[in-house]
NUDRENZA-432183 format. One line per field, with one value per residue (C-alpha): y, x, z; residue number from 1; chain. Coordinates in Angstrom, 3 decimals. Layout:
N
v: [Y, ...]
u: [X, ...]
w: [Z, ...]
i: [NUM, ...]
ch: [A, ...]
END
This chain:
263
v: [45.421, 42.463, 42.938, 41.932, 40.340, 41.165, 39.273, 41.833, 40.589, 43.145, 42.441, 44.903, 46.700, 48.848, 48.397, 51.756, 51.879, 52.725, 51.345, 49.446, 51.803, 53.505, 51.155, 50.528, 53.927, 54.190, 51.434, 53.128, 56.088, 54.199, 53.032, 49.176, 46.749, 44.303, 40.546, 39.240, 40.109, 38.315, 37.899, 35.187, 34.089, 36.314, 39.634, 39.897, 40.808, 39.204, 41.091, 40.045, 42.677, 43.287, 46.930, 47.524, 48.285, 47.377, 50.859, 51.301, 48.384, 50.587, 53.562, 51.300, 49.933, 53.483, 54.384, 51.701, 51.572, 55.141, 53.431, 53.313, 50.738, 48.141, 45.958, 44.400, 41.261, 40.109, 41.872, 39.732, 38.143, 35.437, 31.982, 29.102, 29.082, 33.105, 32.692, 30.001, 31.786, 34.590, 32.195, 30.295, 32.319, 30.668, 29.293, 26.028, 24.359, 23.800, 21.742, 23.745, 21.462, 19.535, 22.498, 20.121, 18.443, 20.253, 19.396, 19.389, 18.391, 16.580, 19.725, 21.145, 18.952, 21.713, 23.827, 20.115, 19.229, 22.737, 22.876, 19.565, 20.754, 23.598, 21.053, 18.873, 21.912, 21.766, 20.133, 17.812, 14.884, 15.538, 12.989, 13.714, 11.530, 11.576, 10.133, 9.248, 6.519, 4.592, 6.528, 9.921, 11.153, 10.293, 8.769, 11.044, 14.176, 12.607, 12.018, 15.065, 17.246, 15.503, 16.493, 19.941, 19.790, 18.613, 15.727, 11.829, 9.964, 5.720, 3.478, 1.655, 0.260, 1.342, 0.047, 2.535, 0.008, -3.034, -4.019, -3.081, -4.428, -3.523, -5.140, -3.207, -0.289, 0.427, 2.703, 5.464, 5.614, 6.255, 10.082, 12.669, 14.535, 11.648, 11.173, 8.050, 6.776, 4.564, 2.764, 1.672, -0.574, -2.672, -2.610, -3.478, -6.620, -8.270, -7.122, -9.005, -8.650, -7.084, -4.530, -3.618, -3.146, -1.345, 1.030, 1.823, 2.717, 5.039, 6.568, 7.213, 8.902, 12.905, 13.312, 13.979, 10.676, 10.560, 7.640, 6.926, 5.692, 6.928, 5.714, 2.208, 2.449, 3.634, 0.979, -1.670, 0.350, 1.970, 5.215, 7.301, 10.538, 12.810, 12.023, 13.552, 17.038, 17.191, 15.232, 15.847, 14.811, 14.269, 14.065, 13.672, 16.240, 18.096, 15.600, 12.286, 10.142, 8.648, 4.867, 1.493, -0.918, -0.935, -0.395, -3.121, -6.046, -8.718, -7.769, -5.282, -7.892, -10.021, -11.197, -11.140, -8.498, -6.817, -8.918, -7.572, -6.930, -7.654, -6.851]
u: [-37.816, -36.991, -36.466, -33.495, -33.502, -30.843, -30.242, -29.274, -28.833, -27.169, -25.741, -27.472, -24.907, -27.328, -30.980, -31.993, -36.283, -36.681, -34.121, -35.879, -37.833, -35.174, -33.963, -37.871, -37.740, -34.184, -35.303, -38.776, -36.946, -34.257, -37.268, -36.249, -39.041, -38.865, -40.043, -39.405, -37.711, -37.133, -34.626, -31.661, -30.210, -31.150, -29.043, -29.357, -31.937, -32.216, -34.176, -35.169, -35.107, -36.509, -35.881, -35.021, -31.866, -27.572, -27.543, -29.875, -28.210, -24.655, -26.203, -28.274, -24.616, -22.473, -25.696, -25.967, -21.706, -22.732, -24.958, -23.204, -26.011, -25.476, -22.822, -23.589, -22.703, -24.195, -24.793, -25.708, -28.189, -30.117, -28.900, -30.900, -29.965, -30.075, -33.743, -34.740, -32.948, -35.076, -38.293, -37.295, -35.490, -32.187, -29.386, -28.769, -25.774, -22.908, -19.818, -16.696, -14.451, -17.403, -19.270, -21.733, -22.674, -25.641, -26.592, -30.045, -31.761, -35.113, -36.310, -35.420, -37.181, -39.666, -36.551, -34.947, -38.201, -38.611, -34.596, -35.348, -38.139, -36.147, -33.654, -36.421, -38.087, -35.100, -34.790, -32.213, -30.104, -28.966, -27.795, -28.385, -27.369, -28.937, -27.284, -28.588, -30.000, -32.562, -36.278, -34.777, -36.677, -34.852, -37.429, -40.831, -39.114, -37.982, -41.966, -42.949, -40.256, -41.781, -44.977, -44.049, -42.257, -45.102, -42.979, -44.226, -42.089, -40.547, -39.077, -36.165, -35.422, -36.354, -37.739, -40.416, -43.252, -41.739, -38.149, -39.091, -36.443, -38.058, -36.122, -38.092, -40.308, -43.089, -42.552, -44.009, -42.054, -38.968, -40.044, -37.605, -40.196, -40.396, -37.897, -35.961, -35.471, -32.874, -31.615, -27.805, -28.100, -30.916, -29.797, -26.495, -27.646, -30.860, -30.933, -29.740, -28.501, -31.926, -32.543, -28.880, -29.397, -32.750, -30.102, -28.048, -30.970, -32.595, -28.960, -28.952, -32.553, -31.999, -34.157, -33.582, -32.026, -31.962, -29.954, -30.457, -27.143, -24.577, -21.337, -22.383, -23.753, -20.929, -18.785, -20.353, -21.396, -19.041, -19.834, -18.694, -18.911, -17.231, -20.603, -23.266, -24.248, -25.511, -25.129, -27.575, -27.234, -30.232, -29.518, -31.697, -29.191, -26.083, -23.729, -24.633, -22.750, -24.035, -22.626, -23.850, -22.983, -26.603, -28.138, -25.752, -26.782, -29.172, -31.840, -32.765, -33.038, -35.201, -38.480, -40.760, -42.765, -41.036, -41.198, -40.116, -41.541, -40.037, -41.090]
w: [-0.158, 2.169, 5.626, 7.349, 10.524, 13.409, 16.893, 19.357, 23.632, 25.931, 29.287, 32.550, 34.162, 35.849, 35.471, 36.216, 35.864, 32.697, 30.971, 28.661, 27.433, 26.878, 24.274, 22.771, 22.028, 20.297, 18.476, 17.356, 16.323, 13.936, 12.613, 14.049, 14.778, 17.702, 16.899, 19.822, 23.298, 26.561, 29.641, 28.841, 31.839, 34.468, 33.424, 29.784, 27.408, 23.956, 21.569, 17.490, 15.194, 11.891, 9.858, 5.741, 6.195, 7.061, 8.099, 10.484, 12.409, 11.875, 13.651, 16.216, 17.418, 17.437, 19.820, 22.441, 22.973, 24.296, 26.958, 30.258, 31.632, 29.112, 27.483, 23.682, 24.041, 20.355, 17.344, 14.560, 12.262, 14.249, 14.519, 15.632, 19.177, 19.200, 18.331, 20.828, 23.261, 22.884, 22.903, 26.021, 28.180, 28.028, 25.938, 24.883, 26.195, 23.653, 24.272, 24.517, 22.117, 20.056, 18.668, 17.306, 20.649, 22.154, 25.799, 27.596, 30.768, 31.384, 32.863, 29.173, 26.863, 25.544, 24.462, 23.308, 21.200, 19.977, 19.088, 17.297, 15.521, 13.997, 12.522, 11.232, 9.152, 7.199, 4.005, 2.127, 4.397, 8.173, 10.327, 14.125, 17.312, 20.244, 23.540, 27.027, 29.266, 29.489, 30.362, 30.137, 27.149, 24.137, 21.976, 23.054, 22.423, 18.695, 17.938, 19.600, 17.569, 14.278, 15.318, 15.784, 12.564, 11.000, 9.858, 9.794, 11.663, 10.785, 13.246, 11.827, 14.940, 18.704, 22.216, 22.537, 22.647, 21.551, 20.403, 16.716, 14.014, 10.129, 6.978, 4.306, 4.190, 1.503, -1.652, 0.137, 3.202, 1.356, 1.559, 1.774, 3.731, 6.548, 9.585, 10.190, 13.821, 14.418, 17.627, 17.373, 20.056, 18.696, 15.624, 16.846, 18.591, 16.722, 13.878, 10.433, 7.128, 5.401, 8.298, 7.570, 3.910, 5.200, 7.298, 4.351, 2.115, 4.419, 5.251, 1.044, 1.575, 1.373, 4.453, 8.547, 9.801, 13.960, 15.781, 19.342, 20.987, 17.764, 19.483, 19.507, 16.058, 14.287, 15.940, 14.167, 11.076, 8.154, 9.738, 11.711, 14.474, 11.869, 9.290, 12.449, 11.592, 15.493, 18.594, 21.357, 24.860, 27.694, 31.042, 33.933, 35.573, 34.734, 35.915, 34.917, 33.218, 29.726, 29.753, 28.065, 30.057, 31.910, 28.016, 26.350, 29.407, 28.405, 30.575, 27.929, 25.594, 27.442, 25.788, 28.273, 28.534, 25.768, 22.665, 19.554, 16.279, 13.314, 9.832]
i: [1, 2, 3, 4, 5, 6, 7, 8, 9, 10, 11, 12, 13, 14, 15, 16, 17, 18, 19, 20, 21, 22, 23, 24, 25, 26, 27, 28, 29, 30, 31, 32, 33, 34, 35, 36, 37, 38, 39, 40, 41, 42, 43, 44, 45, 46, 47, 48, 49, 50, 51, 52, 53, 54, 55, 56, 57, 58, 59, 60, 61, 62, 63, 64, 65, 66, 67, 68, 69, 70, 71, 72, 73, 74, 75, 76, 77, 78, 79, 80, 81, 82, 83, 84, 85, 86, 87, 88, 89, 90, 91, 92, 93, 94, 95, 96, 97, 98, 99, 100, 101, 102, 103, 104, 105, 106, 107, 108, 109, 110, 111, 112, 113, 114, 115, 116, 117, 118, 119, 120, 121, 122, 123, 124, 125, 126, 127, 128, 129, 130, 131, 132, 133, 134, 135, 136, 137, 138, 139, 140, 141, 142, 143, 144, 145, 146, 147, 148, 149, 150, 151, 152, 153, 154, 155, 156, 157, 158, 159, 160, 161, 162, 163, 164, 165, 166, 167, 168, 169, 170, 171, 172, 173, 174, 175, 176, 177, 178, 179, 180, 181, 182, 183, 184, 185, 186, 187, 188, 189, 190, 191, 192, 193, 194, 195, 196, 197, 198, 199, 200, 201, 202, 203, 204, 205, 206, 207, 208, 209, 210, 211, 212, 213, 214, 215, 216, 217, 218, 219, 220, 221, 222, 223, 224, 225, 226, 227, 228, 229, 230, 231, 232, 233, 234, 235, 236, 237, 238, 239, 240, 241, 242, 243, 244, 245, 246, 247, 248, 249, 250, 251, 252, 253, 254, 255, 256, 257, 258, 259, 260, 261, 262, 263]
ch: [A, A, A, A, A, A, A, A, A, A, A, A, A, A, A, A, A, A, A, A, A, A, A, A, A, A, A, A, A, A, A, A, A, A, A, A, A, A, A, A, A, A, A, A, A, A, A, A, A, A, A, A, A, A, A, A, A, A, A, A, A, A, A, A, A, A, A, A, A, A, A, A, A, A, A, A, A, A, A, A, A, A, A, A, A, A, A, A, A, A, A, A, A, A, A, A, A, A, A, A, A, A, A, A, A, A, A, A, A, A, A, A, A, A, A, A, A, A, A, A, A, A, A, A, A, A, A, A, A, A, A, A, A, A, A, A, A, A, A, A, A, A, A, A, A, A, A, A, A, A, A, A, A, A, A, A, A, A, A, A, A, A, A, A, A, A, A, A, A, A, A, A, A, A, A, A, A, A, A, A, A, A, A, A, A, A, A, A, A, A, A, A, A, A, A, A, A, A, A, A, A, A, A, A, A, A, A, A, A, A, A, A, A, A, A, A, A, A, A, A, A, A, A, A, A, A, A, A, A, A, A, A, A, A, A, A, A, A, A, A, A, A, A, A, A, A, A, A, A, A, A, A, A, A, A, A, A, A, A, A, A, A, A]
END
């Protein structure tokens, strides 16, 4: 019989010595196994279950609403966030209106590239944006996310190294299993024709496209916000603004030092 996993997180009320163990034990004695358990943010407790059955979660739930020193707060089979919640000790923030806009920190990139990582392992086409300025991590947790994915990653465009601008790719890099990095703004502003054509191949590939900078992309592109599955924003801290001005100037642009490939 297949297991069935469950998310369960509980708000403290009052936590008593003991308390815990408390619940361990319930669990143990509905026959429950815990995956995984941690603190999420500072006075709950997220906990990953696994047992055979629907019912077992039923009577697990009429139980713990008889707990005076807890509140449920989630009951449900795991989502992605419920999952790396448990793993990292904390939620990832979530736009109130955009419930596809997902916002991190510098001081967050391990949950970012692990977060990332999770989308990667999925098959079949996703497009994901990524916003944020210059130097705050954008790019290095993309290729760290594909490594933990196990995924090979292709530059399209980007200012990692060098202002890099491809037109073509070989037969083998059109791979469903590969992921596609694209920067809007230097695409936007060097690029030609081909690596256009290029863009609207790869965006036809069933695989994990990412673009760096997505608002300025789709304003010179037929697409558009609506056709992102995710947006992700990095900040150096919670209340920075994300503008392109500074990224849009020509001193980003500038040759020297930075030369660009283009192939």
């Amino acid at each position: 019989m297949e297991k069935i996993e469950w998310y369960l997180e509980y708000q403290i009320q009052k936590n008593r010595p003991g308390l815990l163990g408390d619940i361990s034990s319930l669990l143990g004695m509905l026959s429950i196994n815990i995956v995984t358990i941690n603190g999420v943010d500072d006075i709950r407790r997220g906990l990953l279950l696994r047992c055979d059955s629907h019912e077992q979660i039923d009577r697990l739930e009429s139980i713990l609403k008889t707990i005076d020193n807890i509140i449920v707060t989630k009951m449900r089979p795991p989502k992605l966030r419920d999952k790396l919640a448990v793993r990292h000790g904390r939620y990832i923030q979530r736009d109130a209106d955009d419930k596809k806009t997902f916002r991190f920190v510098r001081d967050e990139l391990g949950l970012l590239v692990d977060f990332m990582a999770e989308l990667f392992k999925q098959d079949g086409h996703k497009l994901i944006g990524i916003r944020g300025m210059p130097r705050v991590g954008k790019t290095e947790s993309i290729v760290a996310a594909s490594v933990c994915a196990n995924k090979r990653w292709l530059f399209v465009s980007s200012t990692l190294l060098k202002q890099t601008i491809r037109s073509q790719l070989i037969a083998d890099e059109y791979n469903a299993d590969n992921i596609f990095i694209i920067d809007g703004i230097v695409s936007t502003k060097r690029a030609n024709e081909k690596h256009w054509q290029l863009v609207r191949e790869v965006m036809n590939v069933p695989a994990t496209k990412i673009v760096e900078h997505p608002d300025v992309f789709v304003q010179n592109t037929e697409y558009s916000l609506d056709d992102f599955a995710y947006i992700i924003e990095i900040r150096n801290d919670p209340n920075e603004k994300i503008t392109y001005e500074i990224m849009e100037g020509p001193q980003m642009f500038q040759d020297g030092g930075l030369s660009m490939f283009d192939f």
